[in-house]
N, C-alpha and C positions, 0 to 999 in steps of 0.2 A: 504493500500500500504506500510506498513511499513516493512524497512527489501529487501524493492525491490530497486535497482539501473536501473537506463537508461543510454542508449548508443545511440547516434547519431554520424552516420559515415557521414567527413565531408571534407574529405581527398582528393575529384578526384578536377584535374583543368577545369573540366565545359569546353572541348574544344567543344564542341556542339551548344555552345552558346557564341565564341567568335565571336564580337572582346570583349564584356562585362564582360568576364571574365580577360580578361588581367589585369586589377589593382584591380581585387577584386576575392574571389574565389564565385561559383554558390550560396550556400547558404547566401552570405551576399548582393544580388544583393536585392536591393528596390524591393519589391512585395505588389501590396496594401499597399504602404506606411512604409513600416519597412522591413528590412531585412526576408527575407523568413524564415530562423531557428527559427526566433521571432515566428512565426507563432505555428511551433510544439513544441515550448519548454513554450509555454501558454498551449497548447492541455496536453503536460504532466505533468506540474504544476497543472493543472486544474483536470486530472484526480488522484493525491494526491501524486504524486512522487516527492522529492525534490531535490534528489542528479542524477547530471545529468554527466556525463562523455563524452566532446567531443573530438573525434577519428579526430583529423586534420594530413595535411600534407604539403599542398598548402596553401601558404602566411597563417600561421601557425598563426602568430601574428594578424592579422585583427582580429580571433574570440576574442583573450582574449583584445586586444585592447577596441573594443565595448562591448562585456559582463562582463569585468571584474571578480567578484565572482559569477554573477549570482545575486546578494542579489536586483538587481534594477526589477528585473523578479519576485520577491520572490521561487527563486530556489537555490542550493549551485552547482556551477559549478567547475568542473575538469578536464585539459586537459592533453591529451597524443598526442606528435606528434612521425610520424610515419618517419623515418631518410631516407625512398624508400619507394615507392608505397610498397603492400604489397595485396593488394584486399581485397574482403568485408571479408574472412574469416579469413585472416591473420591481417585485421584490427579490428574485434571483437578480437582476440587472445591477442591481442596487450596491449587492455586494462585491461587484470585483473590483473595486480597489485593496479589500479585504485578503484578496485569496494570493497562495504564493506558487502553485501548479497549474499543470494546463491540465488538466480533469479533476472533473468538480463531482463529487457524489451530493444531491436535493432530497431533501424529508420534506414532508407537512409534518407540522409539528404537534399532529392530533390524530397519528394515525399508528397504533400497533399494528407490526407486521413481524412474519417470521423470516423476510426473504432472505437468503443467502446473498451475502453483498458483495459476495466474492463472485459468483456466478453471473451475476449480473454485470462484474464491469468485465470477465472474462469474454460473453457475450458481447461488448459495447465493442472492444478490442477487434473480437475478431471479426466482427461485421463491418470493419471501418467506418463506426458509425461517428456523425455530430450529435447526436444524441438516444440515448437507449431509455427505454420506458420499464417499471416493472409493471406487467397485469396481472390483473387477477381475474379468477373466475368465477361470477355468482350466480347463486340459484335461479334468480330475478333480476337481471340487469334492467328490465325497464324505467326503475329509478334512479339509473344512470344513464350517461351516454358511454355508447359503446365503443372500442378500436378492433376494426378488425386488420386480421396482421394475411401477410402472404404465405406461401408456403415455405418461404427460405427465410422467413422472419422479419419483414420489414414491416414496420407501419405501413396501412392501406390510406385509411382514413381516421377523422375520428366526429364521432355521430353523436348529434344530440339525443335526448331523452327519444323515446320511442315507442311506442304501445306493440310495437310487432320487431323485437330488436334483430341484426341479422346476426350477433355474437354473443356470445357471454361473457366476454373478455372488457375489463375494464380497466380506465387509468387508476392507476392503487397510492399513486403519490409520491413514487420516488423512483430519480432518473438521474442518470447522469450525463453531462453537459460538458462539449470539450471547451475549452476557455474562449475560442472562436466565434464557435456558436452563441452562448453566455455575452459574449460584447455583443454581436448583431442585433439583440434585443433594443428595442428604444426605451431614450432614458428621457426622464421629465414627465414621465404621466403613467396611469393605471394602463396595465398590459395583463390580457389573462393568456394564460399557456394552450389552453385545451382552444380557446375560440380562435387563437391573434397567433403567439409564438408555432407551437405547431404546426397548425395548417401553412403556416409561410413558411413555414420550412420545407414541407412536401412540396409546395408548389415551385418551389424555389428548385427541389429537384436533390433538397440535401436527402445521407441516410438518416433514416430514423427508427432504432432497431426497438426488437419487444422481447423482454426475459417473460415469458409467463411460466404461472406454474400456482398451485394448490395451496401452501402455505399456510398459516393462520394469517388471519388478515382482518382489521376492524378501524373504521374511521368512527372517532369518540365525540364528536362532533354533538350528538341528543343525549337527553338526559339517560336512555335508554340503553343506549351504548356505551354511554360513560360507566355505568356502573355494571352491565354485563365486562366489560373490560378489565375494570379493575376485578371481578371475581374470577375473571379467567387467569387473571397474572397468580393472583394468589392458589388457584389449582393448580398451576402449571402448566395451562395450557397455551398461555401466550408464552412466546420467549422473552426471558430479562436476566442480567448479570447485577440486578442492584435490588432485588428482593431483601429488605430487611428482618427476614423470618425466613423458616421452612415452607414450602407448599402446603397447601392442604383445604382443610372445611374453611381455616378461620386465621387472621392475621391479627395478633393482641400486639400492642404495640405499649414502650416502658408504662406504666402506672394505670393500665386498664383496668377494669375491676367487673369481672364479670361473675355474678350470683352463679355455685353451683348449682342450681337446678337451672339456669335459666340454658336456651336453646340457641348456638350462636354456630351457623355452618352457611353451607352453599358458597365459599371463598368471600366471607362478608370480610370486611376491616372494620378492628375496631382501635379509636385512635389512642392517641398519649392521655391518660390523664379521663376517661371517657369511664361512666360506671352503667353495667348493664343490669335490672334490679331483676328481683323472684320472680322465676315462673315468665320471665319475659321470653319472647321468641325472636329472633333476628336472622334473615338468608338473604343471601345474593346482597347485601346492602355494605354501604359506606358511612361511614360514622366520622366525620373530622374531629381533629383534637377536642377536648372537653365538653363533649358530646354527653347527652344522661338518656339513658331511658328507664323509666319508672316497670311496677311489679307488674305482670300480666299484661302489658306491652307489647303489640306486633308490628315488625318493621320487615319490608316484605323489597327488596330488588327498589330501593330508593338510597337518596342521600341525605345526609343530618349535616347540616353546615356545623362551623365551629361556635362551640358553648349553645348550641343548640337543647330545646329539650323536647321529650313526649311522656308525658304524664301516664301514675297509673291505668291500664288500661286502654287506653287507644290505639288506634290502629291506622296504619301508614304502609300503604302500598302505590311504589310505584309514582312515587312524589318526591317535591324535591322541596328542602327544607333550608330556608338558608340562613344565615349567620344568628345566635341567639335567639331564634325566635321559638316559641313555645305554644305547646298544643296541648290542650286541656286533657281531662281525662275523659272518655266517652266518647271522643271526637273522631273522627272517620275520614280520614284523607286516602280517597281511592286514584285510578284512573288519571295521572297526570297532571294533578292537583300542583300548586306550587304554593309554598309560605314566602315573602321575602322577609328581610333582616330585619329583628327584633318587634315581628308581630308577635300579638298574644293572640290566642284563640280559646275562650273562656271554656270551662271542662262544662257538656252538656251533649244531648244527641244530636250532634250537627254531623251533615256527612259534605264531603264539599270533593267534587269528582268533574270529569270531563274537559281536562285543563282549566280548570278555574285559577284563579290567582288571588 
């Protein structure tokens, strides 16, 4: 890997997933216990890359705040903030004053993958490509747009959303870029890859090659995703080199305090400092630091902002709870519900469901 630079773009404000984004941006949100970038910037330490370049924009300070040089990752970190959004092409463009090789390996910086990052610049290599794509394959591409590749592997096209797709093959968010390519992009304005960079590059007649392949793969982008992801890291079924625990049902992290009887599995986190009470139930779920949940409590595939609470008895599925805010006892948050920061919601039968807020 030597001679290679990485780029993680880091720059959107996560409004998908507020209210949790509000004091923090998406990738710094606790996933499986550490910040979610922690996650990929082990994956590309670990695959032999050192010099890391992150593309911020939104609450700019948080990354270099927590990562500082990088040197506690064992990586050398560099930031470039972006003065207006700018989009993913105009924010790859943005960083090559930053870079010191002529091949760039690109993250979205909200997306868990397992790809092998070796194979893909192996492919990029021998296809003398300007630039390689990874794809992936899903069940339902319709609510993507699709690339379909040729037979010798090059990008064809790349197609917007579609009700009758002609692939399964989708862009998964990480490419690499020969530094050539990377400058051709225009600078001074919003450039997106998939509508603007890309296709002018095909047309233009460059190569544009595709690693596809099976891999675990998840963009954490909804609330739904975010917290299927982080239980996937904690089972072991995503890949990561910065798991602060063993795999398994449940991730306790220093000073939790969780009631023996109470029921805490399906790769839930529960944070520093966070008390789980009697006979409470907790799966698939996120709990941030000093988090409470009260006796006979159910917390079901949701997240608990920080100092968050949910009182005896209540029930939380599939909701997203943000910073200190608190929910009665009896209370019933179903179906996409959202608390924002430091609401009360008095203890009585109230059920509040259907994305409400």
């Amino acid at each position: 890997m030597a001679g290679i630079d990485a780029v993680v773009l880091v720059g959107g404000q996560g409004t998908r997933l507020r209210p949790l984004t509000l004091s923090a941006p998406k990738p710094m949100l606790p996933t499986a216990g550490v910040p979610l970038l922690t996650h990929l910037i082990s994956r590309i330490r670990d695959a032999g890359v050192s010099h890391i370049v992150l593309g911020t924009s939104y609450r700019a300070e948080v990354f270099s705040d927590h990562f500082g040089d990088g040197a506690a990752l064992g990586v050398e970190l560099d930031y470039v903030v972006e003065s207006e959004p700018l989009g993913t092409g105009g924010g790859i463009r943005n960083v090559a004053d930053a870079l010191r090789g002529d091949t760039v390996l690109i993250f979205n910086g909200d997306v868990l993958s397992g790809v092998d990052l070796q194979a893909l610049l192996d492919v990029h290599e021998r296809r003398r490509a300007e630039v390689s794509l990874h794809l992936t394959r899903v069940e339902d591409p319709r609510a993507f747009g699709c690339v379909p590749t040729s037979p010798d592997g090059l990008v064809e096209a790349f197609l917007e959303k579609d009700p009758n797709p002609v692939t399964d093959q989708i862009n998964a968010g990480t490419y690499v870029f020969t530094r050539t390519a990377l400058e051709s992009i225009p600078t001074g304005r919003p450039v997106s890859v998939e509508r603007e960079t890309f296709p002018g590059l095909l047309a233009a007649g460059a190569r544009v090659a595709a690693y596809v392949d099976a891999t675990y793969w998840r963009d954490l982008g909804k609330p739904s995703d975010f917290v299927a992801g982080s239980a996937d890291l904690v089972r072991g079924i995503a890949p990561s080199g910065a798991l602060p625990g063993p795999v398994g049902e449940r991730l306790c992290l220093e000073g939790a305090d969780v009631a023996t009887d109470a029921e805490v599995r399906g790769g839930s986190t529960v944070g520093r400092d966070c008390r789980v009470g009697a006979g409470a139930r907790v799966e698939g779920s996120v709990l941030f630091d000093g988090s409470r949940i009260g006796a006979n409590a159910v917390v079901r595939r949701s997240v608990l902002g920080f100092g968050s609470v949910v009182e005896d008895g209540a029930v939380v599925e599939d909701a997203v709870i943000g910073d200190g805010a608190k929910i009665g006892s009896g209370v019933e948050l179903l179906a996409g519900a959202r608390v924002w920061p430091s609401v009360m919601l008095p203890p009585g039968s109230i059920r509040f469901s259907s994305d409400s807020s």
